[in-house]
C-alpha positions as a Python dict, from the first residue, in 0.01 Angstrom:
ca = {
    (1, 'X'): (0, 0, 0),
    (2, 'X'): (-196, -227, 210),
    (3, 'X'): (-98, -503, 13),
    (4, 'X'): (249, -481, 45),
    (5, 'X'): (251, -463, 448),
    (6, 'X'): (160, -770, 507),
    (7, 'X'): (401, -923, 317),
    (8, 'X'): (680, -767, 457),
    (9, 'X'): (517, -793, 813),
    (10, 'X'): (518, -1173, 702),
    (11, 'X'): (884, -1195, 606),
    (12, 'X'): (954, -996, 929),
    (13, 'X'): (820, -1252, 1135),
    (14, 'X'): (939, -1527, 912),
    (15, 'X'): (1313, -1400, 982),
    (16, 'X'): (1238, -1363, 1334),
    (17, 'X'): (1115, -1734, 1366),
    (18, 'X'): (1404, -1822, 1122),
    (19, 'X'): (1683, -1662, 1352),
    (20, 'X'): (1472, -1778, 1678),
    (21, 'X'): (1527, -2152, 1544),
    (22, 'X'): (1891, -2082, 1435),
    (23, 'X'): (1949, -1943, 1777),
    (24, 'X'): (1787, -2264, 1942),
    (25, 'X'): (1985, -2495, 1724),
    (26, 'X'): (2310, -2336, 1796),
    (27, 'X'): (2254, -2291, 2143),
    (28, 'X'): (2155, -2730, 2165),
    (29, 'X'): (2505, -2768, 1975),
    (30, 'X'): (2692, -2537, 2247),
    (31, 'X'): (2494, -2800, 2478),
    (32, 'X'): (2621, -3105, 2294),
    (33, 'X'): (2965, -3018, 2235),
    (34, 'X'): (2977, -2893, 2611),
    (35, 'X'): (2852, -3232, 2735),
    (36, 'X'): (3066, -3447, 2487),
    (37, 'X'): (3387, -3222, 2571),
    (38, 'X'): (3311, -3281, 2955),
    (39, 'X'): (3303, -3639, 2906),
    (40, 'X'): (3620, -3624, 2700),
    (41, 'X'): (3791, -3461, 2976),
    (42, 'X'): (3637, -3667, 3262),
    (43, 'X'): (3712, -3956, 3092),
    (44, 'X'): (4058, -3942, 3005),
    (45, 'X'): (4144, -3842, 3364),
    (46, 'X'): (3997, -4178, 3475),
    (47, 'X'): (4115, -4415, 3185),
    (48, 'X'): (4460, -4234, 3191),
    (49, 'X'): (4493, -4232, 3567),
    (50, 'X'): (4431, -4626, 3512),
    (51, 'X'): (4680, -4642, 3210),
    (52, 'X'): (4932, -4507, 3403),
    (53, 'X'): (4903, -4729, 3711),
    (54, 'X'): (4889, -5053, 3509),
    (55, 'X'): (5239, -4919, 3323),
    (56, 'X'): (5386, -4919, 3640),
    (57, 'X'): (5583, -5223, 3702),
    (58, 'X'): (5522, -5395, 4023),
    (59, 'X'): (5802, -5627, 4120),
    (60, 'X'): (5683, -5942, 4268),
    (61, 'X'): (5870, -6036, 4533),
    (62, 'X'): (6115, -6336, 4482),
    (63, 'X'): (6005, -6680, 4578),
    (64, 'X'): (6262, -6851, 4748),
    (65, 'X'): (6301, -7256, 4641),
    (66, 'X'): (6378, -7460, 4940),
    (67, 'X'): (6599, -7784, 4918),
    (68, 'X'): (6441, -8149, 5024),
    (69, 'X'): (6568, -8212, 5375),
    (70, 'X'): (6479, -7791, 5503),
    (71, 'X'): (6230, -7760, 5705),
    (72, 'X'): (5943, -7506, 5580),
    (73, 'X'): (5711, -7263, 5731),
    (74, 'X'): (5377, -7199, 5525),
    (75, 'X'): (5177, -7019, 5782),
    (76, 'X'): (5105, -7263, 6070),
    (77, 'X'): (5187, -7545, 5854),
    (78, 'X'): (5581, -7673, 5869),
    (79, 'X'): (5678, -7909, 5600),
    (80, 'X'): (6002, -8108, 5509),
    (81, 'X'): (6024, -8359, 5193),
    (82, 'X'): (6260, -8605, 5257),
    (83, 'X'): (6305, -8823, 5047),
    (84, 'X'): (6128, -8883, 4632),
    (85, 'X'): (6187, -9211, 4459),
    (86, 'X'): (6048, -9317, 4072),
    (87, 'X'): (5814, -9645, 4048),
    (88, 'X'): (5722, -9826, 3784),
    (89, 'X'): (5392, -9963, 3959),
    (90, 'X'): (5174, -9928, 4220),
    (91, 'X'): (5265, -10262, 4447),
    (92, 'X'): (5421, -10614, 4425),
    (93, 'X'): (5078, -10748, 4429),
    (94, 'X'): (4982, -10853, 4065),
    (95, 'X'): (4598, -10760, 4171),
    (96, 'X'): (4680, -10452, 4400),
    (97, 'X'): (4903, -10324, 4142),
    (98, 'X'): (4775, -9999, 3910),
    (99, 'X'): (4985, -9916, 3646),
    (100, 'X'): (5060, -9527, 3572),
    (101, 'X'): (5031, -9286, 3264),
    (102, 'X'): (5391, -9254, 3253),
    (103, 'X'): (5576, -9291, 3622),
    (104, 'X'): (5463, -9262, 4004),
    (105, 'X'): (5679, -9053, 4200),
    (106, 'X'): (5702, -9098, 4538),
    (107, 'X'): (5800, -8802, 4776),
    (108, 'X'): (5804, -8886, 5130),
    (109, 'X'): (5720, -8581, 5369),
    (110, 'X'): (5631, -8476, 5712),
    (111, 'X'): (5366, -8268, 5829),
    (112, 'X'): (5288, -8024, 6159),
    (113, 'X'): (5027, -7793, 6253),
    (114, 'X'): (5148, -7512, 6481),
    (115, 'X'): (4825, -7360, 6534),
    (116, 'X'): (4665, -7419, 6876),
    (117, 'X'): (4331, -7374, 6722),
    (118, 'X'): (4281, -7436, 6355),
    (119, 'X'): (4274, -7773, 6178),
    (120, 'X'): (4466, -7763, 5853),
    (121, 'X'): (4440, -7929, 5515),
    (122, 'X'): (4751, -7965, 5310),
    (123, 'X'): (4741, -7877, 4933),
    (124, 'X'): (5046, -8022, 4728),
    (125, 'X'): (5093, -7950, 4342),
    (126, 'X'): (5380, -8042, 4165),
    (127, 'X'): (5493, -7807, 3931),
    (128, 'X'): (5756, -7945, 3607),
    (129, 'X'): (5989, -7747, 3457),
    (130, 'X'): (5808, -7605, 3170),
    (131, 'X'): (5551, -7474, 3399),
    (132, 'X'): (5261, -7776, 3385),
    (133, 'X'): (5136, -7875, 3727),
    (134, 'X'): (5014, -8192, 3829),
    (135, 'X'): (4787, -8273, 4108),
    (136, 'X'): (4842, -8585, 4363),
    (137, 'X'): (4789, -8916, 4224),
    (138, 'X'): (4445, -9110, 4239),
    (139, 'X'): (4572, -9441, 4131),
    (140, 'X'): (4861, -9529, 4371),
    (141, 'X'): (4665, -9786, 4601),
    (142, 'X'): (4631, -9648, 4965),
    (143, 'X'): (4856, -9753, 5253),
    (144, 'X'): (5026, -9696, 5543),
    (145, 'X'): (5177, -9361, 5564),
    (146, 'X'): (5002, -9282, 5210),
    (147, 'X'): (4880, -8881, 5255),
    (148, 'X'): (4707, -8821, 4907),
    (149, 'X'): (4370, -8883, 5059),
    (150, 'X'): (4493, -8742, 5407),
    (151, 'X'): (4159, -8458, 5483),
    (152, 'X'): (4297, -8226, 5809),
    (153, 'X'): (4590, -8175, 6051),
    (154, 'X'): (4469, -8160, 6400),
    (155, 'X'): (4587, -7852, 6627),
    (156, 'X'): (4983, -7934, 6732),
    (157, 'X'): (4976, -8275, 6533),
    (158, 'X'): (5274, -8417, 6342),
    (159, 'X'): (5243, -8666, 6033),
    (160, 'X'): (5493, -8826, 5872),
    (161, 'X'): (5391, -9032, 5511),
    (162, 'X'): (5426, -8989, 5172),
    (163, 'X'): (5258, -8835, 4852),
    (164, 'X'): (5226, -8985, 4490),
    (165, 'X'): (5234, -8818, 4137),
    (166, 'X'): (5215, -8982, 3802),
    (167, 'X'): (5434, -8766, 3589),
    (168, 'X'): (5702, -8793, 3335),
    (169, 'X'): (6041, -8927, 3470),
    (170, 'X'): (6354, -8751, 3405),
    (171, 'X'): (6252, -8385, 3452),
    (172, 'X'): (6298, -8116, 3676),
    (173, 'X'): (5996, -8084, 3934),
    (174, 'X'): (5896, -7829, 4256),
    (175, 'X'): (5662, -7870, 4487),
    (176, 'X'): (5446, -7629, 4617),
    (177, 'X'): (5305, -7657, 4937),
    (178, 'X'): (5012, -7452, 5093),
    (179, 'X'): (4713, -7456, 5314),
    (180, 'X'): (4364, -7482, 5193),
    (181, 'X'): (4205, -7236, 5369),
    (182, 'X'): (4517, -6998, 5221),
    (183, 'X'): (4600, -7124, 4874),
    (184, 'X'): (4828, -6833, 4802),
    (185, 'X'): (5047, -6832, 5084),
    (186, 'X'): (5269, -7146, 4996),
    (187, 'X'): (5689, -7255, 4983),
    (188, 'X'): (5872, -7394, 4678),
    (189, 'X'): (6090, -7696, 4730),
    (190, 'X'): (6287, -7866, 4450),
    (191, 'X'): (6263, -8227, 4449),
    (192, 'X'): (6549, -8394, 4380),
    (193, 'X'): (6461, -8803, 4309),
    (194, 'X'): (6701, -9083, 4325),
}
């Protein structure tokens, strides 16, 4: 009889370690699932809070396009275009004269600061009608009344000049016209060449 004690002492114990380790194992899966369901739940309130708000549809308020000839407020900047011509080059001059990629137009413009304190720099881009924009042009020889290289606008200064793109001829092109120190605060006007 003493034989058979210990072996069932031993298979006592044995189940007791086996259910202690079942026990720990299913409690470290209640743990897991727990954790993972938590983050499930967490998550989708933030990504679905965020899924909503981006399927919301913001309408962006209309940008009106101003005829050449208005004058326009950007800020403390007031702007008119005038007047936008095609040329085929840059001067009479054989020697001065720089020929374009395709045509220089010509838009002339005047400027004003109404701030009593801040100087201004003028930022012009010309946008066609397909949507390509085109920066001022380097090429066109400087001059009198020539503003593509023109730097700041004192406090309560006027300027009156001209700026110079080399684009296609024959399309439909708007300028927009901002500050520098606020790029996205700007006015639309349709330029209308003769």
């Amino acid at each position: 009889m003493q034989l058979t004690e210990p072996k069932i002492e031993k298979s006592l114990k044995e189940r007791k370690r086996q259910n202690d380790t079942e026990v720990k194992r299913f409690g470290k899966l209640i743990i897991i699932v727990t954790v993972v369901l938590s983050g499930l739940v967490i998550g989708s309130r933030f990504f679905g809070s965020k899924m909503q708000a981006d399927k919301v549809t913001r309408k962006s308020p209309e940008v009106k396009i101003y005829e050449m000839g208005q004058g326009v407020k950007v800020g403390h900047l007031t702007f008119a275009a005038w007047n936008a011509q095609w040329y085929e080059k840059s001067s009479n001059n054989e020697y001065l004269n720089i020929k374009p990629d395709s045509c220089y137009l010509l838009v002339e413009i005047t400027l004003k600061n109404d701030s009593n304190r801040r100087k201004i720099k003028p930022l012009f881009i010309l946008i066609g009608e397909k949507g390509f924009r085109y920066e001022l042009s380097k090429k066109w020889h400087t001059g009198v009344g020539n503003l593509n290289d023109f730097e700041e606008l004192s406090p309560g200064v006027s300027k009156d000049g001209y700026i110079v793109f080399d684009v296609r001829k024959n399309l439909q092109y708007t300028l927009r016209v901002s500050a520098s120190h606020r790029p996205n605060y700007y006015a639309l006007v349709e330029i209308e060449p003769e």
